[in-house]
C-alpha positions as CSV (number, residue, x, y, z in Angstrom):
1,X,0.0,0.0,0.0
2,X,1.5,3.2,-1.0
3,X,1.5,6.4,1.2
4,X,-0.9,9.4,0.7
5,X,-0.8,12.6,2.6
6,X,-4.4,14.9,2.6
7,X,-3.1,18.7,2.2
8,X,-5.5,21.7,3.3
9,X,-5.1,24.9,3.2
10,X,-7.0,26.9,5.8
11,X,-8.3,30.2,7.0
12,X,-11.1,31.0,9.6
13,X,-12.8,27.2,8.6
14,X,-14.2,26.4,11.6
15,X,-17.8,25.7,9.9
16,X,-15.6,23.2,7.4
17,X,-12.6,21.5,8.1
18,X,-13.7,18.9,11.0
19,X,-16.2,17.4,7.9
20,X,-13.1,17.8,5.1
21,X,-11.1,16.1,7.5
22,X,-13.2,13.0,8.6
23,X,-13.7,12.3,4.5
24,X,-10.1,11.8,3.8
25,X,-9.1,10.5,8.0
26,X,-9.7,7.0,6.6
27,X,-7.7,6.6,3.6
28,X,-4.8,9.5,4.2
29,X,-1.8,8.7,6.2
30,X,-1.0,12.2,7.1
31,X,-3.8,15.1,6.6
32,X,-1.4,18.4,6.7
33,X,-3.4,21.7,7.2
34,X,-1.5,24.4,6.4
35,X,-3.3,27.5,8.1
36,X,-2.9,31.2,7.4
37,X,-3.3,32.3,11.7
38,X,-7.2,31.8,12.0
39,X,-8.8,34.1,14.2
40,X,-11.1,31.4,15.2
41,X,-11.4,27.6,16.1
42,X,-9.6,25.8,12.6
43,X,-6.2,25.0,14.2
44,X,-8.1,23.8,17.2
45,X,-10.1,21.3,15.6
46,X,-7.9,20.5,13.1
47,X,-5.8,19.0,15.5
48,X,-8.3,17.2,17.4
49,X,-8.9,15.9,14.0
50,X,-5.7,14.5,13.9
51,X,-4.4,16.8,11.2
52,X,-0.8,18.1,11.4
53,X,-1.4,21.8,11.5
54,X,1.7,24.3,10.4
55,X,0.9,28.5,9.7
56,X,2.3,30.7,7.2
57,X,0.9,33.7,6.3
58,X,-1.2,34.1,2.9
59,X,0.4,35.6,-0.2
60,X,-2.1,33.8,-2.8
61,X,-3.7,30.6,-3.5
62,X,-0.9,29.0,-6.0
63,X,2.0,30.0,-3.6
64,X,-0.4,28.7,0.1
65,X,-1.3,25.5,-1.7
66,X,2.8,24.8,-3.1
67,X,3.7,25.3,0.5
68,X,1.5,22.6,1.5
69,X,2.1,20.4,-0.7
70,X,6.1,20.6,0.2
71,X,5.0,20.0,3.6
72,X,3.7,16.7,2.7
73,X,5.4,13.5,3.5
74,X,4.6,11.4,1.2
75,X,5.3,11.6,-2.7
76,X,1.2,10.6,-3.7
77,X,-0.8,14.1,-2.7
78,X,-4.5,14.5,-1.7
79,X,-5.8,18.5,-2.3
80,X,-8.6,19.8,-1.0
81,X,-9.8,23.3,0.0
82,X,-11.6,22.8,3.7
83,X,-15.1,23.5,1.9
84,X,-14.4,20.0,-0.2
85,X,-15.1,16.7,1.3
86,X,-14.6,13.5,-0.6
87,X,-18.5,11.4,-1.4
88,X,-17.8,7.9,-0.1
89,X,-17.7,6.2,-3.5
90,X,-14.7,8.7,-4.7
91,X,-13.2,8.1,-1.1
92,X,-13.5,4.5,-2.2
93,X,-12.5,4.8,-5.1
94,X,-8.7,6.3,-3.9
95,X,-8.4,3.2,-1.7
96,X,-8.5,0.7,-4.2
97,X,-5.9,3.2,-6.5
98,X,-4.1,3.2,-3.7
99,X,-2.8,0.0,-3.8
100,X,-1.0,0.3,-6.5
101,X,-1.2,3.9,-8.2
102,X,-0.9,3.4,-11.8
103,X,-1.2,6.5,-12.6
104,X,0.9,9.8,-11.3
105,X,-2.5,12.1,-11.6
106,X,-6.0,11.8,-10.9
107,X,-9.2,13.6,-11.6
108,X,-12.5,13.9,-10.0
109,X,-15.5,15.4,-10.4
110,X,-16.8,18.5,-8.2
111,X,-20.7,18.4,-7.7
112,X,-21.2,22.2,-5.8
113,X,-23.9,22.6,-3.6
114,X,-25.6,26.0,-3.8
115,X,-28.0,27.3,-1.1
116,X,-28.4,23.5,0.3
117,X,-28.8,22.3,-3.1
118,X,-26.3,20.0,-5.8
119,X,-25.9,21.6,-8.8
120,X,-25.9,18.9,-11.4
121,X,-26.2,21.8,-14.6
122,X,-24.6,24.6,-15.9
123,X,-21.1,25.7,-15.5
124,X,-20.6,24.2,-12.2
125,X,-20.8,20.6,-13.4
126,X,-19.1,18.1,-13.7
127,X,-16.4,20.8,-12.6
128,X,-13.6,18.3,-13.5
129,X,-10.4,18.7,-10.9
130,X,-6.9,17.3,-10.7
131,X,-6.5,16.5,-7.4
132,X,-4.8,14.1,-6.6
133,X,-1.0,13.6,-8.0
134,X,2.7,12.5,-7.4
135,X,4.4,15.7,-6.6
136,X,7.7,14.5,-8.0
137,X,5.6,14.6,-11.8
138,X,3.4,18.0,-11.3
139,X,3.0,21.3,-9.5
140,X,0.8,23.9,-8.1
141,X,-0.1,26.8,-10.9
142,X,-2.5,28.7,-13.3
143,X,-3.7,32.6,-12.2
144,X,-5.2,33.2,-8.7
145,X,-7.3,32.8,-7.5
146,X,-7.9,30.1,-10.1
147,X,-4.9,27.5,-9.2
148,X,-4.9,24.4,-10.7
149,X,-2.2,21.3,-11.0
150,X,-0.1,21.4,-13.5
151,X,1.2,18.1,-14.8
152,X,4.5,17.7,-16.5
153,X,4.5,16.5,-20.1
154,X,3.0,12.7,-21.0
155,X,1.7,12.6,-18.0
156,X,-1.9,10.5,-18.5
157,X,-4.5,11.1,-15.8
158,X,-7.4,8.9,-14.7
159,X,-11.1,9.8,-13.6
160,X,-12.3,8.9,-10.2
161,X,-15.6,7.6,-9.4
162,X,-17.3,9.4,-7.1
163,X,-17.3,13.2,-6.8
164,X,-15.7,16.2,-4.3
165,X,-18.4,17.7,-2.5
166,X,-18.1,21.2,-2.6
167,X,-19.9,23.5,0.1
168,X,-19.9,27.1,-2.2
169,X,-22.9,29.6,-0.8
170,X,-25.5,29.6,1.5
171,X,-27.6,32.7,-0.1
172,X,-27.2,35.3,-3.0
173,X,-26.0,37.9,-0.8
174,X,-23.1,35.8,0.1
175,X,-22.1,34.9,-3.4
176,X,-21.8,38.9,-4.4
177,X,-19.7,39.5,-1.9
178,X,-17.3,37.2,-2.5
179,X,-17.1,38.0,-6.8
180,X,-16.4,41.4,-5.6
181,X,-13.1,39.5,-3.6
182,X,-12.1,37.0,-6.4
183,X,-12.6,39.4,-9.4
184,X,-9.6,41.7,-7.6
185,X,-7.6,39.1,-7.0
186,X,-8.2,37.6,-10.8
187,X,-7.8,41.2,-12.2
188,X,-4.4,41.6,-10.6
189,X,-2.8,38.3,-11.2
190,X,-4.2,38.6,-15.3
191,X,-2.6,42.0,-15.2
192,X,0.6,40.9,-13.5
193,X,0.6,38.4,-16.3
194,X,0.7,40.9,-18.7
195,X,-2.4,39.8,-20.3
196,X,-4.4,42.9,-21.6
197,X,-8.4,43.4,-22.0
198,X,-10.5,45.4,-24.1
199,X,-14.2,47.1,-23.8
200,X,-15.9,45.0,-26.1
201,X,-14.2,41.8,-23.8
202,X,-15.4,43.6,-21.0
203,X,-18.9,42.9,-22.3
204,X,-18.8,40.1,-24.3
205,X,-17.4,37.6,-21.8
206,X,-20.1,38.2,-19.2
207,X,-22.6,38.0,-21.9
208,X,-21.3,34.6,-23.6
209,X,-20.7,33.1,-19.7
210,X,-24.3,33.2,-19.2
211,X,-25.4,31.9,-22.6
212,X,-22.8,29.0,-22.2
213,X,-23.8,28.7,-18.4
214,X,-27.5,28.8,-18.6
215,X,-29.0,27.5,-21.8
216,X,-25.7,25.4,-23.5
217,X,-25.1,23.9,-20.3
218,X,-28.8,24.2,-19.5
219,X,-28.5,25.7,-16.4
220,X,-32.0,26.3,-16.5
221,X,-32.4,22.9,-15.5
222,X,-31.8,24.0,-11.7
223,X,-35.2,26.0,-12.3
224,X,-34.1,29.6,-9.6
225,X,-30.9,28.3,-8.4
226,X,-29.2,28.4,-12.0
227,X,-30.7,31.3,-13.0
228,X,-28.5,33.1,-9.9
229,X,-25.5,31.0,-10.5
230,X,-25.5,31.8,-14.3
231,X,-25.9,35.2,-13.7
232,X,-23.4,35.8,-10.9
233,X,-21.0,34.1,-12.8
234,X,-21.2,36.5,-15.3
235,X,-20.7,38.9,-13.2
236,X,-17.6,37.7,-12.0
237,X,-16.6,37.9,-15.3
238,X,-17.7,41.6,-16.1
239,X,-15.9,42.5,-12.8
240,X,-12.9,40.9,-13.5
241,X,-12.1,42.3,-17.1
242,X,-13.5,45.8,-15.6
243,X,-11.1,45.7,-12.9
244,X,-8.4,44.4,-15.3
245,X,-9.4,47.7,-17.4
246,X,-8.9,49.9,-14.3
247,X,-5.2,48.6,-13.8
248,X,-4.9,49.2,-17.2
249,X,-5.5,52.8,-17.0
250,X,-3.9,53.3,-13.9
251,X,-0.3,52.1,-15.4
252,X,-0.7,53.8,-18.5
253,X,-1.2,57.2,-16.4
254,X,2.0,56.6,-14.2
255,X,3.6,55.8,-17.6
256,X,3.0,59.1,-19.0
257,X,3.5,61.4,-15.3
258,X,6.6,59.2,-14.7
C-alpha cells in the first residue's frame, strides 16, 4: 500500500474543516493543514482531527497551496480546500488506486452545492479537478485565484468515481460579496501576467458566460438556483475584465507622469 498525505489549506474554517477532515481521515496517512493564523477555532479542531497543522501567512492561493504540498510526507498528494469533502464512492474509489497507483494524476468530479442544493447543470458541473497527483511529476499553478495542477508533459491522468463535494454559498448575498473579492484578486494576477483586456471583452465575456452557463449547459435545469449561478457568474466575469481595465489605466497614467 503506498502512502498518501491529505493537504489543506485553511483560513477562519471552523464551519468546514472537521467534515473535510473526517472524509479523507480514513484513507490519508497524514492530513497536513496548512493555516494562514485563523482568528477562530480551525487549528483547534484540526488537531483534534488529527491533522498536522503548520501556519504561514497568505500571499495567494498557487504559492499557500505549493507550501502545503512541500509540507507533505509522502510523494502521492491528496488536495482539498476545507469547503471540499470527498462522497464515499470517490473516497472509495482512492483506496482501491491506492494499492497500486498506476497512474501519477487523478481527476474527479466536483458536484457544488448552492444554497443547500447540488448543482448537477450549468457551469458548475461536472467541474472536472486534478486532485490528486505525485508531486515529483506536477506542481501547483495557473492565475489566482484560479490554481490548478499542472502536470508535467505525458503525464496520462485517470477519472475517479465518485465526486468532491463542494460547500460554495448559503444565499445570493453571500455569493456577491465574494465575486467582488475573487474578481480583484483575478484582475491583478491577469494583469501581473501581462495579459491585456479590451471594452468589447469587457462585455462580451459576461454575456457569452451566461449563454454558455444557462442554456448550452442548460443551467435552467436547476429552475431559480441556476438562473443566480449563471448570472453571478457573469458577473464575475464583467468584474474581472472591468477591474483588469482599471489597472490598465492606472499604469498607463503613471507611464505618461513618470
Amino acid at each position: 500500500m503506498n502512502g498518501l498525505s491529505a493537504v489543506i489549506i485553511t483560513y477562519n474554517e471552523e464551519k468546514n474543516i472537521g467534515r473535510c477532515i473526517a472524509s479523507v481521515s480514513k484513507i490519508a496517512d497524514e492530513i497536513v493543514v496548512l493555516d494562514s493564523f485563523s482568528s477562530d477555532d480551525t487549528v483547534k479542531i484540526a488537531l483534534a482531527a488529527g491533522a498536522v497543522v503548520k501556519q504561514s501567512a497568505f500571499n495567494g492561493y498557487i504559492e499557500q497551496k505549493s507550501k502545503a504540498i512541500a509540507l507533505a510526507a509522502n510523494n502521492y498528494v491528496l488536495l482539498l480546500d476545507a469547503d471540499e469533502a470527498l462522497s464515499q464512492d470517490l473516497a472509495d474509489d482512492i483506496w482501491k488506486e491506492k494499492r497500486s497507483f498506476r497512474f501519477k494524476a487523478y481527476s474527479m468530479k466536483r458536484s457544488n452545492i448552492f444554497c443547500g442544493s447540488t448543482i448537477q447543470h450549468g457551469l458548475w458541473y461536472p467541474d472536472i479537478k486534478l486532485r490528486l497527483f505525485d508531486k515529483r511529476y506536477g506542481h501547483c499553478g495557473g492565475l489566482n485565484p484560479h490554481d490548478k495542477i499542472i502536470m508535467n508533459a505525458g503525464v496520462k491522468t485517470k477519472l475517479l468515481k465518485g465526486s468532491i463535494l463542494h460547500s460554495t454559498f448559503n444565499s445570493a448575498k453571500e455569493y456577491l460579496r465574494r465575486n467582488e473579492q475573487i474578481s480583484a484578486i483575478a484582475a491583478q494576477s491577469i494583469f501581473d501576467a501581462g495579459i491585456k483586456t479590451s471594452p468589447f471583452k469587457i462585455i462580451a465575456s459576461p454575456i457569452w458566460t451566461f449563454f454558455n452557463g444557462y442554456f448550452l449547459r442548460m443551467g435552467f435545469l436547476e429552475g431559480y438556483k441556476g438562473l443566480i449561478i449563471a448570472a453571478l457568474t457573469a458577473q464575475q466575469s464583467y468584474l474581472k475584465y472591468h477591474k483588469l481595465r482599471q489597472l490598465q489605466r492606472q499604469h498607463l497614467t503613471e507611464i505618461v507622469y513618470e
